[in-house]
PASEBA-1860 file (N, C-alpha, C; in nm, 3 decimals):
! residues 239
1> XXXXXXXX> 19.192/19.214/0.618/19.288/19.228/0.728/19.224/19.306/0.844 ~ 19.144/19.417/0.822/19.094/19.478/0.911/18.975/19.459/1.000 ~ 18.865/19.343/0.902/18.803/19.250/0.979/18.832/19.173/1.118 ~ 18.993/19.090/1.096/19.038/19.022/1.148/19.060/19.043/1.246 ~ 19.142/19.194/1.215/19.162/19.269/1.373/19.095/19.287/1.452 ~ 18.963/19.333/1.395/18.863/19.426/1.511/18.821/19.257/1.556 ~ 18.789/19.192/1.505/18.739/19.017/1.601/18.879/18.964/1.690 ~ 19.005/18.990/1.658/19.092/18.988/1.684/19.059/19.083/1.854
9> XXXXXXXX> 19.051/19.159/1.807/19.011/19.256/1.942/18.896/19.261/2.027 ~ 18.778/19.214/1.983/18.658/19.165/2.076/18.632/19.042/2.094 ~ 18.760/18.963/2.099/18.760/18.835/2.147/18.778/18.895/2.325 ~ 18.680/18.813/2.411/18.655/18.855/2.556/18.808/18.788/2.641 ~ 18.828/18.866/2.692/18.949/18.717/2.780/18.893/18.635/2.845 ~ 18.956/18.536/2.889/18.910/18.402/2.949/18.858/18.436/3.093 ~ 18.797/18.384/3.128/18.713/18.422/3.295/18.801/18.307/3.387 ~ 18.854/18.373/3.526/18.931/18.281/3.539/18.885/18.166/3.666
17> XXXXXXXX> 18.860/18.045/3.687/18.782/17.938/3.687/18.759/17.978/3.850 ~ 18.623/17.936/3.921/18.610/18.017/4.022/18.717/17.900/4.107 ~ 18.734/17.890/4.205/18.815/17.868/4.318/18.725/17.766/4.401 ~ 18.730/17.654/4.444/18.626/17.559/4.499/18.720/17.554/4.691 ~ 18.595/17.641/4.756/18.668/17.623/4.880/18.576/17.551/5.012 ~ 18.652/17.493/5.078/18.596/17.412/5.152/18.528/17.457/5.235 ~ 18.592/17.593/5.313/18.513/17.665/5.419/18.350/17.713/5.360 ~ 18.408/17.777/5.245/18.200/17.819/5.192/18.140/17.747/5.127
25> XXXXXXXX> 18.227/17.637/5.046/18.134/17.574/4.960/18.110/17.426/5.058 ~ 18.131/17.360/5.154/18.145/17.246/5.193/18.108/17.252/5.346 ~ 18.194/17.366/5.398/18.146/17.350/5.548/17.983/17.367/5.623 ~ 17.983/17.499/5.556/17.786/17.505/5.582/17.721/17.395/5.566 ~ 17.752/17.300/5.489/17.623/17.183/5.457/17.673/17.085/5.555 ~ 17.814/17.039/5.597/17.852/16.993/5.676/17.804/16.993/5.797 ~ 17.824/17.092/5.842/17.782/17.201/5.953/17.649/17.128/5.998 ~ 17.554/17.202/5.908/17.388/17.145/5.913/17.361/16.974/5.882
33> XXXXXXXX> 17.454/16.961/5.855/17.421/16.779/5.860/17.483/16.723/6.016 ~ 17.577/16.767/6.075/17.615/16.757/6.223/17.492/16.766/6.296 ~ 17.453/16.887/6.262/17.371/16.955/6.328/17.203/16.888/6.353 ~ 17.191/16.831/6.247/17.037/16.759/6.180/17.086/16.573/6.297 ~ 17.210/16.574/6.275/17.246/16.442/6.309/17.260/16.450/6.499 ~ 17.311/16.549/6.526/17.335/16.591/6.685/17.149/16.563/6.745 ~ 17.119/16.682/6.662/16.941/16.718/6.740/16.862/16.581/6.733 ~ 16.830/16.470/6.637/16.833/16.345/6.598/16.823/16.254/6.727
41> XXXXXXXX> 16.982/16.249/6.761/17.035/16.181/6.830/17.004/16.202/6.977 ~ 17.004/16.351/6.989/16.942/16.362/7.156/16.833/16.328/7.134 ~ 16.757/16.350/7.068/16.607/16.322/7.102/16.544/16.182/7.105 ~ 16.644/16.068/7.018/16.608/15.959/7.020/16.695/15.891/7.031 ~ 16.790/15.916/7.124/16.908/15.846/7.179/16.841/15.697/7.219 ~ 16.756/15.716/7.334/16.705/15.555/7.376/16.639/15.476/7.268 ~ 16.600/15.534/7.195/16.557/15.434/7.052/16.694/15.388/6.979 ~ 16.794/15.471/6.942/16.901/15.409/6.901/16.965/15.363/6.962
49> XXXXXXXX> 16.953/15.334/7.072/17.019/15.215/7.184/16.928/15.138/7.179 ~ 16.858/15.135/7.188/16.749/14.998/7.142/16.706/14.923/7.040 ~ 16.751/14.991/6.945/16.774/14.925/6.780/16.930/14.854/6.757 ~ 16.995/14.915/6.847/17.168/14.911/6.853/17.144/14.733/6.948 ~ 17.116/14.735/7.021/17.094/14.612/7.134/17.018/14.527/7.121 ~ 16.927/14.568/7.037/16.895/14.420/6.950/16.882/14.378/6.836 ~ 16.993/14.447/6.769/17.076/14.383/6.651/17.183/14.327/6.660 ~ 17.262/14.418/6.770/17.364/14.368/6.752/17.459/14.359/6.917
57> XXXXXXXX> 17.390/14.315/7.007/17.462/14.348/7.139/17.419/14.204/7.181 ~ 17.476/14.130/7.248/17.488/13.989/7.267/17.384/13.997/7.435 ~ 17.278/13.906/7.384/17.144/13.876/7.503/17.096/13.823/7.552 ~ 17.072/13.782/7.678/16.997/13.662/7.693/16.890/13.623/7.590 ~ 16.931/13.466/7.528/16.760/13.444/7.460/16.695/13.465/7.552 ~ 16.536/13.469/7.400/16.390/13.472/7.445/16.347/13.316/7.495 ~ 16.448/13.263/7.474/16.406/13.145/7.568/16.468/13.102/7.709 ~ 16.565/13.155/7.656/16.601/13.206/7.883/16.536/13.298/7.951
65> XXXXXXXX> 16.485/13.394/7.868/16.420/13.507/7.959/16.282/13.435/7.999 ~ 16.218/13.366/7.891/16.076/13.270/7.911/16.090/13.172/8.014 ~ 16.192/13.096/7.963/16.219/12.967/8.126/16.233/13.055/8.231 ~ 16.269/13.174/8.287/16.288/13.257/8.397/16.190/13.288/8.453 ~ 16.118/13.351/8.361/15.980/13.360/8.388/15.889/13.264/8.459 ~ 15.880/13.178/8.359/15.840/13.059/8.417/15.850/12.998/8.536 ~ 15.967/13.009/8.587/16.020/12.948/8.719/16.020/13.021/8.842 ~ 15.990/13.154/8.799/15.941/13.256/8.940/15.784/13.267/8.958
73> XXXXXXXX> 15.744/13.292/9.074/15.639/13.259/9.111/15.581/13.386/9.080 ~ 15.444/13.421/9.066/15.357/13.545/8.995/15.387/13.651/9.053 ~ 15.382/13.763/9.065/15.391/13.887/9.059/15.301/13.923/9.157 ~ 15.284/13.949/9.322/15.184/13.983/9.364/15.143/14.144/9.303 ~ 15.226/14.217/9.221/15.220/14.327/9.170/15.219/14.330/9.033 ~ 15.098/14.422/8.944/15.128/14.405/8.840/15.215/14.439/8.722 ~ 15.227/14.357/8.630/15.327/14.328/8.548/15.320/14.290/8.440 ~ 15.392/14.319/8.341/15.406/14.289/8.176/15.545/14.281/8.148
81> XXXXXXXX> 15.526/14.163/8.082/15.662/14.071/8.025/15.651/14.029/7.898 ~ 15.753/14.067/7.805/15.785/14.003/7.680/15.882/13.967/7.622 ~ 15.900/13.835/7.662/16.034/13.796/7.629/16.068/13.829/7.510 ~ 16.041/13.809/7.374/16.078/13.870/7.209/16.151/14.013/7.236 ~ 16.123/14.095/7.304/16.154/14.252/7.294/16.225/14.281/7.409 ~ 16.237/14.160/7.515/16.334/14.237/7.651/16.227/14.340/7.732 ~ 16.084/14.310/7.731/15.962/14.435/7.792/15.985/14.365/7.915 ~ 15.963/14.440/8.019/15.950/14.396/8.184/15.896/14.551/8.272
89> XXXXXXXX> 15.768/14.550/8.228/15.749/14.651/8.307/15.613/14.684/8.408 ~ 15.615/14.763/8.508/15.476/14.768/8.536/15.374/14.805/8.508 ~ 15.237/14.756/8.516/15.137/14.828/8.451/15.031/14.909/8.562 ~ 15.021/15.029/8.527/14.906/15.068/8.600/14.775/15.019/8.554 ~ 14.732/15.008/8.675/14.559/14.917/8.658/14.439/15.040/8.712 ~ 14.494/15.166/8.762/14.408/15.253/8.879/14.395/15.363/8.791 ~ 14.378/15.350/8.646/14.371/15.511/8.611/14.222/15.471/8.519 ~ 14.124/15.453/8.519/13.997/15.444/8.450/13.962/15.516/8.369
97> XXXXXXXX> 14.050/15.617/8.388/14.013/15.769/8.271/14.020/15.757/8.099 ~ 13.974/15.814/8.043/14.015/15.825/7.873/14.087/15.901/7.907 ~ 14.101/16.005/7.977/14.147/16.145/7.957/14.303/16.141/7.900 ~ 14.335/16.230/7.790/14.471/16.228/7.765/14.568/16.238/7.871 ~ 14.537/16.398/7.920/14.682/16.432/8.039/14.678/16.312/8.139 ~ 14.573/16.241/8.159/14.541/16.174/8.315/14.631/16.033/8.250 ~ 14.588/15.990/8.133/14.702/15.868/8.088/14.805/15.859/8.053 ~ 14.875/16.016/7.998/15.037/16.009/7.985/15.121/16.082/8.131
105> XXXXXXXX> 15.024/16.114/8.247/15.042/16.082/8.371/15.070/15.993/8.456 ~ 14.981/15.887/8.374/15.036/15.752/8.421/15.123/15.646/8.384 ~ 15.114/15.703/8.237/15.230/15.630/8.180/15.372/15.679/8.207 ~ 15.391/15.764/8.316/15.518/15.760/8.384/15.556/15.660/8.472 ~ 15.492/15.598/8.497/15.479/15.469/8.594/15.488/15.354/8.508 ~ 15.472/15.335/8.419/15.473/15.184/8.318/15.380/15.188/8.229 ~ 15.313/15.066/8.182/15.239/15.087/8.073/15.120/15.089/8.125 ~ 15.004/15.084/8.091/14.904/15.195/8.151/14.783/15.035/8.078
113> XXXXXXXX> 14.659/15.005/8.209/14.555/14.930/8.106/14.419/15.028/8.116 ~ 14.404/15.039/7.996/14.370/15.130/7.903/14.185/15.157/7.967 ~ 14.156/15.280/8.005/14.007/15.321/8.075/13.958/15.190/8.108 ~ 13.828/15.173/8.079/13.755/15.024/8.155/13.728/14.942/8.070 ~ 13.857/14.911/8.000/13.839/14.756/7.920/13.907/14.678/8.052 ~ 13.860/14.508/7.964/13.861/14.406/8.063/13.953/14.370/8.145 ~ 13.942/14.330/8.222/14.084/14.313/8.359/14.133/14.176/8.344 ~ 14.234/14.115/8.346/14.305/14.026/8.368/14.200/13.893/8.406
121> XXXXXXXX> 14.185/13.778/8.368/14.112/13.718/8.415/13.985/13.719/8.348 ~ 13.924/13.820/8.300/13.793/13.834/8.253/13.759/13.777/8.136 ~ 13.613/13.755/8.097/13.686/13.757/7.902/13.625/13.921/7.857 ~ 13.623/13.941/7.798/13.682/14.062/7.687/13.817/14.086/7.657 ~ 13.812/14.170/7.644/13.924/14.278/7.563/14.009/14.358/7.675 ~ 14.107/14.306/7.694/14.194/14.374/7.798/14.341/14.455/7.707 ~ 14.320/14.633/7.711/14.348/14.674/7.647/14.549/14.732/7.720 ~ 14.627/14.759/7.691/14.758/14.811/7.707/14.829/14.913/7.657
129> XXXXXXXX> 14.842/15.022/7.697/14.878/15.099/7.639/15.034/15.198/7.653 ~ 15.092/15.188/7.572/15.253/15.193/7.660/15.335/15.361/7.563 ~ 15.457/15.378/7.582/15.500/15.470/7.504/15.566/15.370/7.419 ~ 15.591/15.473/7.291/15.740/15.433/7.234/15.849/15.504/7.150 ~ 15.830/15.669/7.191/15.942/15.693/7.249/15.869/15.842/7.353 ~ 15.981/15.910/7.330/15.958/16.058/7.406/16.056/16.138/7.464 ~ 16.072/16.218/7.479/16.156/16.315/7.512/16.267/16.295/7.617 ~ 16.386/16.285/7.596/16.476/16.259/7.734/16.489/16.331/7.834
137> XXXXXXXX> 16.419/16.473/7.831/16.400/16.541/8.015/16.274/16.494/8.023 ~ 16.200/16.443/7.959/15.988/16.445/8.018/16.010/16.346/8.113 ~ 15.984/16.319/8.189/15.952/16.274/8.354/15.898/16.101/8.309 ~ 15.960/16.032/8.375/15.911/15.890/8.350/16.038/15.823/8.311 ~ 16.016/15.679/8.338/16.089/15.605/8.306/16.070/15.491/8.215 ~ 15.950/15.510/8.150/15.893/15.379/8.054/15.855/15.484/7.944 ~ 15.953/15.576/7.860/15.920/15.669/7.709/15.921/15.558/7.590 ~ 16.016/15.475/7.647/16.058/15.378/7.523/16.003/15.241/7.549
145> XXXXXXXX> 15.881/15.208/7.630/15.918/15.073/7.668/15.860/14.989/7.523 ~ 15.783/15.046/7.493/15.765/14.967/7.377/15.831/14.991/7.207 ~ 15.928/15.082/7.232/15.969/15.116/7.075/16.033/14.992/7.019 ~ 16.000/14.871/7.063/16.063/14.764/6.980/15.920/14.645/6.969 ~ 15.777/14.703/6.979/15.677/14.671/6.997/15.658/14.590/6.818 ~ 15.749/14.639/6.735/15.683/14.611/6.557/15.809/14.520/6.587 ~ 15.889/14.456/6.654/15.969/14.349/6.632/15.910/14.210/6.682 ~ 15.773/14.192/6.721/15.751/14.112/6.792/15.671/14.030/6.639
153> XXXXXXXX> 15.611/13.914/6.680/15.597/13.806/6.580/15.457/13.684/6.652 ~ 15.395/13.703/6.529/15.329/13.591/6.553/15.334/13.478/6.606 ~ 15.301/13.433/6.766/15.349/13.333/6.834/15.412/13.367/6.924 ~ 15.406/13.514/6.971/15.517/13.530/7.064/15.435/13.582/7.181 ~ 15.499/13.515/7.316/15.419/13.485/7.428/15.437/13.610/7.459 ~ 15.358/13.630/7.565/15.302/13.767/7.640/15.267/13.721/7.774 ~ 15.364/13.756/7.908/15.304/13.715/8.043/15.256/13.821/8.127 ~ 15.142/13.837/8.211/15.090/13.911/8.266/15.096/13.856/8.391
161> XXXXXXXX> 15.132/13.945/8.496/15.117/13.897/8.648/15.003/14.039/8.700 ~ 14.938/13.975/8.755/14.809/14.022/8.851/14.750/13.945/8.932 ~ 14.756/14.047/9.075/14.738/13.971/9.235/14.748/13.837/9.230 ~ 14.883/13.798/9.194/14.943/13.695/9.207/14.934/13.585/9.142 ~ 14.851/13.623/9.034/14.831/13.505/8.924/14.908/13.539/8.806 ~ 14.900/13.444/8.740/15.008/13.460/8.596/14.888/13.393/8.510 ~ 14.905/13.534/8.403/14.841/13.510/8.254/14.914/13.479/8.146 ~ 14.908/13.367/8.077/14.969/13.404/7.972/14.929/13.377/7.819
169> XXXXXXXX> 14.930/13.485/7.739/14.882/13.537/7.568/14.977/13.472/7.482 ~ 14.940/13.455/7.380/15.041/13.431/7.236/14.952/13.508/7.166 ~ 15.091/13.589/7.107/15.017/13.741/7.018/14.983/13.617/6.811 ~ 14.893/13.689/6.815/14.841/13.605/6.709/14.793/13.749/6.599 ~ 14.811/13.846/6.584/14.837/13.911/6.498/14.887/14.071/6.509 ~ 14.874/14.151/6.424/14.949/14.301/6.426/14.872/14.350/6.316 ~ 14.869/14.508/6.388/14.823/14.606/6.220/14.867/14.724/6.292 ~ 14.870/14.809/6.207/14.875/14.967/6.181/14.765/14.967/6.144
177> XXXXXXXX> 14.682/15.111/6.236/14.565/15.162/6.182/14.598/15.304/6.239 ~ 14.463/15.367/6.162/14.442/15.527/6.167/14.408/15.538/6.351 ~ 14.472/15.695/6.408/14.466/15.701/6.522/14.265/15.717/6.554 ~ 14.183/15.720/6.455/14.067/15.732/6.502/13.982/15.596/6.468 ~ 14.045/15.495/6.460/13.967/15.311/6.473/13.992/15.292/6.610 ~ 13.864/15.285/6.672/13.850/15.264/6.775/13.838/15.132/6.795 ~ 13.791/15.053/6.726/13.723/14.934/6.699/13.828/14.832/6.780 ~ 13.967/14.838/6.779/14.069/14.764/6.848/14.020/14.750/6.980
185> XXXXXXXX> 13.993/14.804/7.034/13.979/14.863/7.178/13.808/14.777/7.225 ~ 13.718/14.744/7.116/13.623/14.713/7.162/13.594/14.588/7.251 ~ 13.494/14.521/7.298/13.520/14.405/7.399/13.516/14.283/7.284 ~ 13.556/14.134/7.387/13.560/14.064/7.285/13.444/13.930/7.364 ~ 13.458/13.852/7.293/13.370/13.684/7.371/13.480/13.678/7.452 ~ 13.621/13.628/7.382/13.728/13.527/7.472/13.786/13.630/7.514 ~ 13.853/13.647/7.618/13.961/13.714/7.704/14.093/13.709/7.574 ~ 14.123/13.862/7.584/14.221/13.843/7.452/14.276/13.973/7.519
193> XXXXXXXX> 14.420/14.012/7.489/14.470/14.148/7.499/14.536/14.217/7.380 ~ 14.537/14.338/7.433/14.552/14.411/7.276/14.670/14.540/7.338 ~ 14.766/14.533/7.272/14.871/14.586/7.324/14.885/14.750/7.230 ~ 14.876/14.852/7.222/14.841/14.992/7.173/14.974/15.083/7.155 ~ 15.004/15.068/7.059/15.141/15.248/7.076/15.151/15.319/6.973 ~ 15.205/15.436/6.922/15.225/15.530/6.848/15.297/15.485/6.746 ~ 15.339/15.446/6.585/15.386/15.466/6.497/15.404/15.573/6.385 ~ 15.476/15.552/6.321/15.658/15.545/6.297/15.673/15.585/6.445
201> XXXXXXXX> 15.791/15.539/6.485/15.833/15.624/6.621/15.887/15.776/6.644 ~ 15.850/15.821/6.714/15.871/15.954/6.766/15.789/16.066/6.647 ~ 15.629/15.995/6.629/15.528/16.057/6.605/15.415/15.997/6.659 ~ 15.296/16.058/6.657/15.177/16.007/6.648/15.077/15.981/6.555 ~ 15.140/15.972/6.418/15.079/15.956/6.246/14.962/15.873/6.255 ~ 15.012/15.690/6.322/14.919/15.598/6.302/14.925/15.490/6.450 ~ 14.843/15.414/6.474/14.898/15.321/6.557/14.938/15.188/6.537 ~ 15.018/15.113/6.630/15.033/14.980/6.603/14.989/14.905/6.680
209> XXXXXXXX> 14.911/14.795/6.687/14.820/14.712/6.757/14.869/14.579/6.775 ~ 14.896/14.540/6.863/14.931/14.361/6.877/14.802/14.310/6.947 ~ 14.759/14.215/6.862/14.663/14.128/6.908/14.718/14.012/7.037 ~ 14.661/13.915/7.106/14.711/13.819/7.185/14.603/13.749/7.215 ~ 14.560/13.637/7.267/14.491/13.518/7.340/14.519/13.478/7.418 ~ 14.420/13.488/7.529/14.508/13.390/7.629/14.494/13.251/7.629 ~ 14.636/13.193/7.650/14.612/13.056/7.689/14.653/12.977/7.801 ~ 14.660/13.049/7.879/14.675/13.016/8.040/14.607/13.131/8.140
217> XXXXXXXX> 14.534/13.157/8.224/14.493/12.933/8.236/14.384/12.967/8.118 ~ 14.330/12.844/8.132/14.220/12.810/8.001/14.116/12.928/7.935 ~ 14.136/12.980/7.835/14.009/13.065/7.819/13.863/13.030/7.881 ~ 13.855/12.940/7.891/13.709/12.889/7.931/13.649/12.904/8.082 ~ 13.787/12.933/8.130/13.781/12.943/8.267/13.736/13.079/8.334 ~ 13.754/13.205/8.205/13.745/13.338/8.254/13.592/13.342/8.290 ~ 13.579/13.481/8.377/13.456/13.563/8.424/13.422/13.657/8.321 ~ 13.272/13.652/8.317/13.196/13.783/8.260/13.265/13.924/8.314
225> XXXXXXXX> 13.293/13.990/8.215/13.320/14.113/8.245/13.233/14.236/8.291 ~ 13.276/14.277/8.380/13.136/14.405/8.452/13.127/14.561/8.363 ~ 13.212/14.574/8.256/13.235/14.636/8.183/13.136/14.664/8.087 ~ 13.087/14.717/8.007/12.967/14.737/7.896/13.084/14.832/7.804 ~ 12.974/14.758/7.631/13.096/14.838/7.555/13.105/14.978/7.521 ~ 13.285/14.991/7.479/13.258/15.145/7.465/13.336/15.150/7.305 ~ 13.314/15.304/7.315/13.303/15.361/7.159/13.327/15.465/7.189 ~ 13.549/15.445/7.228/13.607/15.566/7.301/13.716/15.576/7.187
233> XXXXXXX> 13.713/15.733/7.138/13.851/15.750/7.015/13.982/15.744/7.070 ~ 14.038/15.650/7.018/14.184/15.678/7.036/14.300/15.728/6.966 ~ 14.195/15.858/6.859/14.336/15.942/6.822/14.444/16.028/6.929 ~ 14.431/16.032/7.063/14.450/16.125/7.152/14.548/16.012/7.258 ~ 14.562/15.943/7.213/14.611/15.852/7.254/14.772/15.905/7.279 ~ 14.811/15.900/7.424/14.996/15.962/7.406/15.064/15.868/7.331 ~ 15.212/15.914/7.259/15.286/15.842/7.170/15.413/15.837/7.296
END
């Protein structure tokens, strides 16, 4: 009997179950997920309007924007057009530099052709180099022009206007490579362009490369390029 008692008596009382509350246990993580989702969103607002608009926002086809093209006369100014992605922008041709600051200087102005690869018309390697994304106060109006650059597809035309002629490419392949293969960038036999930007977006990890050919007017028709090759790194390349 007296066993019983004393276990009887150092039996512990029950602990009573904690209380599950929303303000401490729920709101903080809340909180920081707003918060992760807010900072996100400013920073790559124009990319998610641009993923938003061409999934799901009703557009002119790429074959109205192409017949349009088509039917206006060249560009006495230069220019880059891609119907697949909605691209329409200008390119600077006057910046010869590798230099980093001197090319994301210019890529406030449009997309930028890249130090002294080949010019429009020539054969080599006529290089492009554009953003895809960047900061919504940094100065410029082309941060995003290419963040829809990995939606484009084998076969998909590419028009170039320069002093008043019209070029036009069909991109014939794509890669991701390390920001230090330069090798993209090198010259070629046929007049070909090679279109350059920063991947994943809103880093500078790796790049993405679109190949192209021209086939207007005739490859055969281009000039020797005055250019000699180079064996310039483009990890430094702006994103």
């Amino acid at each position: 009997m007296r066993k019983a008692q004393t276990a009887k008596k150092s039996k512990k009382p029950a602990q009573p179950k904690a209380k599950v509350s929303f303000r401490q246990n729920f709101l903080p993580v809340l909180l920081g997920v707003l918060a992760f989702v807010g900072v996100f969103g400013l920073l790559n607002a124009q990319w998610i309007i641009a993923q938003a608009n061409y999934h799901f926002a009703p557009q002119v086809s790429t074959a109205e924007i192409t017949k349009a093209i088509v039917a206006k006369a060249p560009n006495n100014n230069s220019e880059l057009m891609i119907p697949s992605i909605k691209v329409d922008a200008p390119i600077v041709m006057n910046e010869p530099s590798y230099t980093e600051w001197k090319v994301q200087v210019a890529l406030r102005k449009g997309v930028v052709h890249f130090g002294t690869t080949a010019q429009p018309g020539q054969k080599g390697n006529m290089v492009i180099v554009g953003h895809s994304s960047g900061q919504l106060w940094a100065p410029g109006n082309y941060k995003f022009v290419f963040t829809l650059l990995n939606k484009m597809r084998t076969g998909d035309f590419i028009f170039l206007d320069y002093n008043g002629s019209r070029y036009i490419y069909r991109m014939t392949s794509s890669e991701v490579i390390d920001p230090t293969n330069f090798a993209v960038i090198q010259p070629t036999d046929d007049p070909e362009l090679t279109l350059i930007t920063c991947t994943p977006v809103g880093t500078s990890k790796n790049r993405l490369v679109i190949h192209a050919k021209q086939i207007s007017p005739k490859p055969d028709t281009a000039v020797a390029a005055t250019t000699s090759s180079q064996t310039i790194d483009i990890s430094k390349l702006p994103h």
